[in-house]
C-alpha positions in Angstrom: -32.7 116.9 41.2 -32.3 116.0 44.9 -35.6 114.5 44.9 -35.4 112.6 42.2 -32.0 111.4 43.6 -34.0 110.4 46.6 -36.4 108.3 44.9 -33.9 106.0 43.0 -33.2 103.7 45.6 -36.6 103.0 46.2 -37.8 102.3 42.0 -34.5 99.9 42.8 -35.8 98.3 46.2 -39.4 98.1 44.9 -37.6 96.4 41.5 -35.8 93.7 43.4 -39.0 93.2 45.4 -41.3 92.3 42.7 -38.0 89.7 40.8 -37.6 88.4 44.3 -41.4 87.8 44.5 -41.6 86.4 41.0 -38.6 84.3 41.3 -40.5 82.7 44.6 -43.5 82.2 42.7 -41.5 80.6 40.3 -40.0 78.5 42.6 -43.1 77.3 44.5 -44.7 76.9 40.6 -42.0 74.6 39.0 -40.0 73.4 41.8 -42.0 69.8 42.5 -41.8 69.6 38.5 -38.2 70.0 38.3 -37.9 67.8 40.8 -39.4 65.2 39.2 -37.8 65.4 36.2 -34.5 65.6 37.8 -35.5 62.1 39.0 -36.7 61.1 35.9 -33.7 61.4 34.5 -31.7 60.4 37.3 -33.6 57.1 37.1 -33.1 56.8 33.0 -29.2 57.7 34.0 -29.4 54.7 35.8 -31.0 52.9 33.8 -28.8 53.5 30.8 -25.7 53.3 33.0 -27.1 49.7 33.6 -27.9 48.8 30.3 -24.9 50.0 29.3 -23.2 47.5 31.5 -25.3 44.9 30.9 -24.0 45.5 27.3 -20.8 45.6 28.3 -20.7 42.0 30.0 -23.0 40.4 26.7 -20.4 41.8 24.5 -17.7 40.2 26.6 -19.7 36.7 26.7 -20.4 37.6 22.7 -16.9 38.1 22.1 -15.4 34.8 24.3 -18.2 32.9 22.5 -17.6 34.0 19.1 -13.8 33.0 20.3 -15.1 29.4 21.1 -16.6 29.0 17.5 -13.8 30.2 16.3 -11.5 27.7 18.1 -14.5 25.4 17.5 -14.4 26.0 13.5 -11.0 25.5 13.5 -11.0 22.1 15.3 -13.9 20.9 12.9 -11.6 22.3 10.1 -8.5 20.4 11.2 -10.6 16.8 11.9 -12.2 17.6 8.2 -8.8 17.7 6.8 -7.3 15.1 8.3 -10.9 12.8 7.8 -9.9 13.6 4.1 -6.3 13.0 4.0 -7.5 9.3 5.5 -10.2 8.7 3.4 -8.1 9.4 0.2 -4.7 8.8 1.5 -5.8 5.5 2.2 -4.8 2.4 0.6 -7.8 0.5 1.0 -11.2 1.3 -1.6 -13.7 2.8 0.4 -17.4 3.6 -0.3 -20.6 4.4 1.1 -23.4 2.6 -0.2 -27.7 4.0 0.5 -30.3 1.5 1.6 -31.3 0.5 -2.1 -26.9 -0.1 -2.1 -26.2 2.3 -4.7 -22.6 3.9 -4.7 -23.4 7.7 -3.5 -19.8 8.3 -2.4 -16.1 7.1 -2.8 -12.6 8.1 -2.4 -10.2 7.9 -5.4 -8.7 4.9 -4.6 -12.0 3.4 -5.2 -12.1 5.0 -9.2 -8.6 4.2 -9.4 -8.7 0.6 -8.1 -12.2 -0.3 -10.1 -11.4 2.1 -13.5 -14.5 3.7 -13.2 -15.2 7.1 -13.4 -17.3 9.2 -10.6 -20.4 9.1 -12.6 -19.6 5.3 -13.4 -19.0 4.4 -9.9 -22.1 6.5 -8.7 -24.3 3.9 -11.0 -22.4 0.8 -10.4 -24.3 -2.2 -9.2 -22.8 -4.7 -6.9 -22.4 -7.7 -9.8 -20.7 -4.9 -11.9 -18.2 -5.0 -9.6 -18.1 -8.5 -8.6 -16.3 -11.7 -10.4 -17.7 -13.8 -11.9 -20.4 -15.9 -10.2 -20.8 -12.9 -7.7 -24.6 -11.9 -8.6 -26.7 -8.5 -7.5 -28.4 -10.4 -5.3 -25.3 -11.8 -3.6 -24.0 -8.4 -3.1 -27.5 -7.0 -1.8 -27.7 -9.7 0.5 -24.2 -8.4 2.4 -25.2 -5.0 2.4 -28.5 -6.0 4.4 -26.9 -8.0 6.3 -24.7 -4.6 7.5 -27.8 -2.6 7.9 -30.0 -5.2 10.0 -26.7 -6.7 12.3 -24.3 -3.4 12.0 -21.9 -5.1 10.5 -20.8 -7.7 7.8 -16.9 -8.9 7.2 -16.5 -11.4 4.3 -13.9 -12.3 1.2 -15.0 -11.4 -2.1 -13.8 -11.0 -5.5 -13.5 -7.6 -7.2 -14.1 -6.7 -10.9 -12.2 -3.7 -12.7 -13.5 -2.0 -15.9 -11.1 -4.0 -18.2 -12.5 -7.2 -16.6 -9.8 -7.7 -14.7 -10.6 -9.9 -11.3 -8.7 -9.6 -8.0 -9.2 -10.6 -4.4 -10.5 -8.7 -2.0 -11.5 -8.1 1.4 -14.5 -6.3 2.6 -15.6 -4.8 6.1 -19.2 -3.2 6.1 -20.4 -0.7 8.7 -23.8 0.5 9.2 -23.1 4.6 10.0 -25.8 7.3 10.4 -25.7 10.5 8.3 -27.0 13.2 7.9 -28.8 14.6 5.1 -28.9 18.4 3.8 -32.3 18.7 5.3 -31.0 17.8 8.7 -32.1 14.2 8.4 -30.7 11.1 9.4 -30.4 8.1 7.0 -28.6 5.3 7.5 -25.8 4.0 5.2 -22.9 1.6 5.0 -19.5 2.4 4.7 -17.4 -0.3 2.7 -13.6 -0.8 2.8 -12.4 -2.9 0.1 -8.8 -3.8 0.2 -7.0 -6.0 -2.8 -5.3 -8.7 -1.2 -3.7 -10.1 -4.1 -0.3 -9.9 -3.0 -1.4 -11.6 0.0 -2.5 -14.2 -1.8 0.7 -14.3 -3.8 2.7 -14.6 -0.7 -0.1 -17.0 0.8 1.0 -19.3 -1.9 4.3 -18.8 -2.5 5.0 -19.4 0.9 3.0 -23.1 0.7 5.0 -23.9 -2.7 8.4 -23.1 -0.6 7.6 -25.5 2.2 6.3 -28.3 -0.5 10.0 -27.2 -1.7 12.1 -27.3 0.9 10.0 -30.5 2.3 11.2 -32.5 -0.9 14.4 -31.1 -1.0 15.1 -32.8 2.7 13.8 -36.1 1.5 15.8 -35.9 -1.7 18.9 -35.0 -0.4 18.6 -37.5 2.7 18.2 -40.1 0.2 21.5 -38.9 -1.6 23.5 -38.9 0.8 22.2 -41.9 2.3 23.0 -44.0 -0.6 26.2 -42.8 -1.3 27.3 -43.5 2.4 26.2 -47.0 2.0 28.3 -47.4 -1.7 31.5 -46.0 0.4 31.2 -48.0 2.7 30.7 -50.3 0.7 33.6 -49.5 -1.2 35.5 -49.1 2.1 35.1 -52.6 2.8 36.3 -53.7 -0.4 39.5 -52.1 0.0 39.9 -53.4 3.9 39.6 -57.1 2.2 41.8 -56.1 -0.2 45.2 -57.6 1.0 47.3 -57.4 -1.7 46.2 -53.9 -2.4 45.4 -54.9 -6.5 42.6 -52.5 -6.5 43.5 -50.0 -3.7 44.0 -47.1 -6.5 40.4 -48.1 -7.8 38.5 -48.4 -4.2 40.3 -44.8 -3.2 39.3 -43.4 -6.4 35.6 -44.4 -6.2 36.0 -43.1 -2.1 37.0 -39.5 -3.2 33.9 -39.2 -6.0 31.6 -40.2 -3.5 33.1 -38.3 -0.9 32.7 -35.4 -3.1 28.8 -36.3 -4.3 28.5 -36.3 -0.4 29.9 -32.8 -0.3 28.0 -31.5 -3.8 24.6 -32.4 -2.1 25.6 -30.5 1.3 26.5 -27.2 -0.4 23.3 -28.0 -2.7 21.0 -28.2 0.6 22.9 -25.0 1.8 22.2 -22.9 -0.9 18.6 -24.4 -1.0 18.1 -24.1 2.1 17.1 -20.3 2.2 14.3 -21.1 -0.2 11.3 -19.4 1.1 12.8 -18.5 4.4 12.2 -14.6 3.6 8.7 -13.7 1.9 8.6 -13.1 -1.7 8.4 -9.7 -2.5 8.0 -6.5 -5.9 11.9 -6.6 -7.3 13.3 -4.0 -9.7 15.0 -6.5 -12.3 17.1 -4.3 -13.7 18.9 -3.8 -10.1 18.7 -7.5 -9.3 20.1 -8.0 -12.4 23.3 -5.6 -11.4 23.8 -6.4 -8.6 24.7 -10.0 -9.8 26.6 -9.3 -12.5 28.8 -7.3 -10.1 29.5 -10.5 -8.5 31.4 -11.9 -11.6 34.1 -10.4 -14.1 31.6 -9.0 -16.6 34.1 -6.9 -18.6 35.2 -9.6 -20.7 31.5 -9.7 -22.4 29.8 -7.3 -23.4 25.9 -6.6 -22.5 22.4 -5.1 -23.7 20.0 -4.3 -20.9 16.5 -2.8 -21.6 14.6 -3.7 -19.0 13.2 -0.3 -17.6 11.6 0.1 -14.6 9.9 -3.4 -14.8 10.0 -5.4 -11.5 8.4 -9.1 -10.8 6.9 -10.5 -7.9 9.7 -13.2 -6.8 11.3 -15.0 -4.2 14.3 -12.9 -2.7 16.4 -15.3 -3.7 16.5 -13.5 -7.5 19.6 -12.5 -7.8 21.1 -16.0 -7.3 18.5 -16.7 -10.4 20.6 -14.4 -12.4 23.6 -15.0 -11.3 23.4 -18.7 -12.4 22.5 -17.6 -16.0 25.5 -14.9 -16.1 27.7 -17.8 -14.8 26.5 -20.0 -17.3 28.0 -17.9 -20.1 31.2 -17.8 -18.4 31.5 -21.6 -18.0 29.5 -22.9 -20.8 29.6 -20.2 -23.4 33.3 -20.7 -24.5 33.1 -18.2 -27.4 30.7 -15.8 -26.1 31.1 -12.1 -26.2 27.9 -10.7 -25.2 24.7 -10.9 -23.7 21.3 -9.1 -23.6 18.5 -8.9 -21.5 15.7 -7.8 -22.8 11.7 -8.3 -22.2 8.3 -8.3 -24.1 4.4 -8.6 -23.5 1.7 -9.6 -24.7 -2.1 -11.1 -23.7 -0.7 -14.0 -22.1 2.1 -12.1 -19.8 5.6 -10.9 -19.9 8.9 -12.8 -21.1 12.1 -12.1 -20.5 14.8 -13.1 -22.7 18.6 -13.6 -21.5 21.0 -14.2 -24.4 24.4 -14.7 -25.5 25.9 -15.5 -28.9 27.8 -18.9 -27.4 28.1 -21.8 -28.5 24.5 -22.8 -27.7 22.8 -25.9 -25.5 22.1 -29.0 -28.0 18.4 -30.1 -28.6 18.7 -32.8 -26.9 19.6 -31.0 -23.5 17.4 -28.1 -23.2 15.4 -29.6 -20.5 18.2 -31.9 -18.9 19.8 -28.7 -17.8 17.7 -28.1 -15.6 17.6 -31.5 -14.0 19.4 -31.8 -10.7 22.8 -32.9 -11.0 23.1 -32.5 -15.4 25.9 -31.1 -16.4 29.6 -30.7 -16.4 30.1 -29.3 -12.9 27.6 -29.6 -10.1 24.4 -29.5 -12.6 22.5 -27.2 -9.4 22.8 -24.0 -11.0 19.7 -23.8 -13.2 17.8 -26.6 -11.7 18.0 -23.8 -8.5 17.2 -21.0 -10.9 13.9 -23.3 -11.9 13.1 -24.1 -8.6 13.7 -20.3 -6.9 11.3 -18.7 -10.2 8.8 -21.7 -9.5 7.6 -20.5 -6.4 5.8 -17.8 -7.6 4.4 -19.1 -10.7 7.4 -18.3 -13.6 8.5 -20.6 -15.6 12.0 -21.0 -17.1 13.1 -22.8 -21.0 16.1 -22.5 -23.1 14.9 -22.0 -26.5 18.1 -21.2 -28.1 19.9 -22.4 -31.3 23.1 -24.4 -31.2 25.8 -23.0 -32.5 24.4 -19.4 -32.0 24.1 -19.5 -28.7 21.7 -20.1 -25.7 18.5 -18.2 -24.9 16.4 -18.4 -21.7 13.0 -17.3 -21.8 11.7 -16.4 -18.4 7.8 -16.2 -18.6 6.1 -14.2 -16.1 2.3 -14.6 -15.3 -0.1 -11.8 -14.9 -0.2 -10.1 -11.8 3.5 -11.1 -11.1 4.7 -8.3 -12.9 4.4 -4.2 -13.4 5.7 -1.3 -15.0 6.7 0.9 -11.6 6.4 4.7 -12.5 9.4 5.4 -9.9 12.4 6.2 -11.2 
């Protein structure tokens, strides 16, 4: 037992020798290998760290440049949007025509202003559209023009579906676009806009001056005669000693005296005749207010007129308050009026009535001479001459004894239906 107690730590020492001498061969074996892995990996640590961080600062630049586009997008978006609410919001017709100057785009004024549908506009040619005496050619020849010089500016006359024909002015501009295969064409972009009421006002403004430039001869005249007669007059009564005819020279004095002052609060109403521009008028408010001028409740009245307004000198309202005044001065036994309209192919009338006593045949168009009637004979030669300006016209078509009726005709184009209420 003792010796095999003896011989323990020795199996134990010679155990340890041969691990400790394995673990060294081990070592020396594997060691450089190890290494080198270790260093491999090391290296791929790196290199990972570094991609890593190189991912890191892309995804940064992705993510500030995917901001960009967004905030890019968003512009482009906005300018789109209000690019649209331009092109259709805006009063004027525009178009953009190809080289062979078909129609390949519009807003909808455009349809609206022409009648045509899309597909109608889209194979429109240029005389289609065009007045008469306008010819393809005529219309090719502008739309050249805008492609070879960049630009072409030039009155025309338009055409709508109904045949319908209205002034207009058109601007050309050669633009570049671009086509869905990334292509650039060239193409010019038309604006159209009706200038009708401009040449209304154009012209109403020239008939005012013709107007106004007669009225200041006329009324020069006047008063120049009737200064000379009271003088005259005065004259007569200075050599008249014994007075015999006094009471007739003063009488004769005060009527001219008062012709002179009847022409001076003629030229003074007159005298704002064209001043402001003629202008769209609802004539059912016009109408009011100059009714609410006078004592209307003693007459009774019938007013369909709607939402119809005329193209008039501002002046109006004095129009109707001459006809309502009329009634009241000339009507004796009138009761009530109505005011009233109707169309048909020619234009629009309006008819003012009352069941008076009428105008006799053989005054209807002395009434509206300056200085007929039983007072100052201006009212309705004024009412003539204010409506004249723009075109309408003015006649008393009424029967005696039933009472007097004005028809006030009203040209197309001077009038419309307005969908406001």
């Amino acid at each position: 037992m003792k010796k095999h107690s003896d011989e323990t730590p020795d199996w134990q020492g010679q155990r340890d020798k041969i691990i400790g001498l394995g673990e060294s061969s081990i070592r020396k074996s594997y060691y450089p290998e190890l290494q080198e892995k270790l260093a491999e990996l090391e290296r791929k640590n790196a290199d990972l760290k570094e991609a890593y961080e190189n991912l890191t600062s892309s995804e940064e630049e992705l993510r500030q440049n995917y901001e960009e586009l967004r905030k890019t997008e968003r512009e482009l978006r906005s300018a789109k949007t209000f690019m649209q609410a331009i092109y259709n919001g805006s009063p004027d017709m525009i178009m953009v025509h190809n080289t062979e100057g078909r129609i390949i785009e519009m807003n909808q004024n455009a349809v609206k202003g022409y009648g045509y549908t899309l597909d109608e506009m889209t194979n429109l040619r240029p005389e289609m559209a065009s007045g008469s005496g306008y010819t393809d050619e005529m219309g090719m020849a502008r739309i050249r023009q805008a492609f070879e010089e960049g630009a072409a500016d030039f009155e025309w006359a338009g055409r709508r579906k109904n045949g319908e024909e209205f002034p207009v002015e058109v601007r050309l501009r050669r633009i570049e676009s671009e086509t869905a295969a990334g292509l650039r064409e060239p193409r010019v972009l038309a604006i159209v806009r009706d200038i009708t009421e401009r040449r209304m006002a154009d012209s109403a403004l020239e008939q005012a001056r013709k107007k106004l430039g007669l009225l200041n001869t006329i009324i020069f005249q006047d008063i120049q005669s009737t200064i000379f007669a009271l003088s005259a007059y005065m004259q007569l009564a200075a050599s008249d000693h014994e007075g015999v005819k006094a009471k007739s020279y003063a009488e004769k004095e005060e009527f001219l005296i008062h012709k002179i002052i009847s022409s001076l609060n003629f030229a003074r109403n007159y005298q704002e005749l064209g001043v402001q521009p003629s202008r769209w008028q609802n004539v059912n408010q016009v109408f009011l207010y100059a009714i609410s001028h006078l004592d209307s409740l003693k007459i009774s009245r019938t007013v369909q007129l709607n939402n119809l307004e005329i193209y008039a000198d501002p002046l109006l309202e004095k129009v109707f308050f001459n006809l309502i005044e009329n009634i009241f001065l000339h009507g004796q036994k009138a009761t009530e009026l109505s005011f009233t309209y109707r169309e048909d192919s020619t234009g629009l009338l309006l008819l003012f009535q009352d069941d008076g006593v009428g105008i006799p045949a053989e005054e209807k168009k002395k009434i509206f001479e300056r200085g007929y009637g039983k007072n100052t004979g201006l009212g309705l030669y004024l009412a003539r001459e204010i409506l004249s300006i723009t075109g309408i016209s003015i006649h008393e078509t009424g029967v005696e004894g039933e009472g007097a009726r004005f028809e006030i005709f009203v040209p197309k184009g001077a009038y419309r239906i307005s969908m406001e209420k």
